[in-house]
N, C-alpha and C positions, 0 to 999 in steps of 0.2 A: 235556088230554093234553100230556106234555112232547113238545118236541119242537124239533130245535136242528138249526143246519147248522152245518159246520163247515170248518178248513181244508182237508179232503179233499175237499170239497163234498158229501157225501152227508149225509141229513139220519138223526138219531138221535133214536130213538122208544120210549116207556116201555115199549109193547105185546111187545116184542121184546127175546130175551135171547141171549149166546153160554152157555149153560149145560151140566155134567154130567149127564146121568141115571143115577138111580139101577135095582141090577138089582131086578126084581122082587118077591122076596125081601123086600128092603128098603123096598121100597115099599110094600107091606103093609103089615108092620110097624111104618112110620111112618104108616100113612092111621086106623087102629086106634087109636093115642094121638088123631090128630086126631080122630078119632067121638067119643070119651071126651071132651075137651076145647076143642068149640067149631067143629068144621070145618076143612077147609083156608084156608090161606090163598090170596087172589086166584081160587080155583076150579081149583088146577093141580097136578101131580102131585108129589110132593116132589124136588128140584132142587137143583144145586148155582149160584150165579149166577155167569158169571165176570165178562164184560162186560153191564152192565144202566146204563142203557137203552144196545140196541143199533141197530144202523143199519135204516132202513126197507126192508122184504120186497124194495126194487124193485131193491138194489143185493148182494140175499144171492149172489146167480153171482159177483159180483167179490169177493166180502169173503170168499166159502165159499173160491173158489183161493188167495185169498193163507192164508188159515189152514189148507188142507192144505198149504201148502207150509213152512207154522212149525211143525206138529206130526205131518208124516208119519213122520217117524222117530223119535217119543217110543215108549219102551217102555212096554208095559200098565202097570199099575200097582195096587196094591190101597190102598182107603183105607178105615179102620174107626172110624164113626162111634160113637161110646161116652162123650160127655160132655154132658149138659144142661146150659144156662146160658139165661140171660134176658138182653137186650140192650133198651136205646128206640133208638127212632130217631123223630123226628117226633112224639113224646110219643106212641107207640104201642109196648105192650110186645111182647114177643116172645119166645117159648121156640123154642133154636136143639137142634142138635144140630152139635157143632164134633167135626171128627174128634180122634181120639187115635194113629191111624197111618195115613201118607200125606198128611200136612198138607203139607209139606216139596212132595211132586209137585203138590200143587192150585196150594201158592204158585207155583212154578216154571211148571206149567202158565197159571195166569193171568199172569205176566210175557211169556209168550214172545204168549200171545194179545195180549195189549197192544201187543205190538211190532207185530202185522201189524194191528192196529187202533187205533193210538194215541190217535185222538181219542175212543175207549170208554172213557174213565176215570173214570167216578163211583166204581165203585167200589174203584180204587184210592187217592183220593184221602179218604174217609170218614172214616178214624182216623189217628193219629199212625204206625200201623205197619202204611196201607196196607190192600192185601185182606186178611179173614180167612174164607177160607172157612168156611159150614156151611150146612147145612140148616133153614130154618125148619117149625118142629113147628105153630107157630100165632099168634094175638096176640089177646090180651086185656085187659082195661081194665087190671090188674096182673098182672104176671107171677109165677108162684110155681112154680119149677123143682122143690120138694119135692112139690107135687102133681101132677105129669106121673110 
């Protein structure tokens, strides 16, 4: 299991994410593709990731205040997931589901989380442009987003 300390001293763990939930609705909706095509992924409910890996359970009361105080006064926001695409990472493929409106609030939202947890950056650091928020649908030896 990853697992890493760091400048803030608290130690960052794979098991553990700062992530969105999806409403209900949507969660359905995406657990249904998943029956069809192989399962969930990791056994968990579909998710948005912001900070992964996140800091170990024992220091979530410190990490939980500083992140209500980075995101207390964000306004709601709607985000609408409507685009398939395949992604590897780790020569494992992946069908995501990457919003088509509200991207803009995810990214913004994952910057300001970063700032009260700076040393949670895997996944800003991934690609040339940073976090890209989505949803993973599944992962399969190949991915083929025309059959989801």
């Amino acid at each position: 299991m990853y697992s890493s300390s760091n400048q803030s001293g608290y130690r960052k763990v794979e098991r553990t994410a700062a992530a969105v939930l999806l409403p209900k609705d949507a969660v359905s909706a995406i657990q249904r593709v998943r029956e069809r095509h192989g399962g969930s992924p990791e056994g968990c409910e579909p998710h948005v990731d912001m900070l992964r890996p996140f800091v170990d359970t024992a220091h979530f009361g410190t990490i939980g205040d500083a992140i209500k105080e980075t995101v207390s006064w964000l306004a709601p926001f709607e985000v609408e997931l409507g685009r398939f695409c395949s992604i590897v990472r780790d020569a494992r493929h992946a069908i995501v589901l990457e919003p088509t409106a509200g991207a803009y609030d995810l990214r913004d939202l994952g910057r300001r989380l970063l700032a009260a947890v700076p040393d949670c950056d895997d996944l800003a650091t991934l690609g040339p442009d940073g976090f890209a928020p989505h949803v993973v649908v599944g992962h399969w030896p190949q991915a083929n987003v025309d059959d989801v």
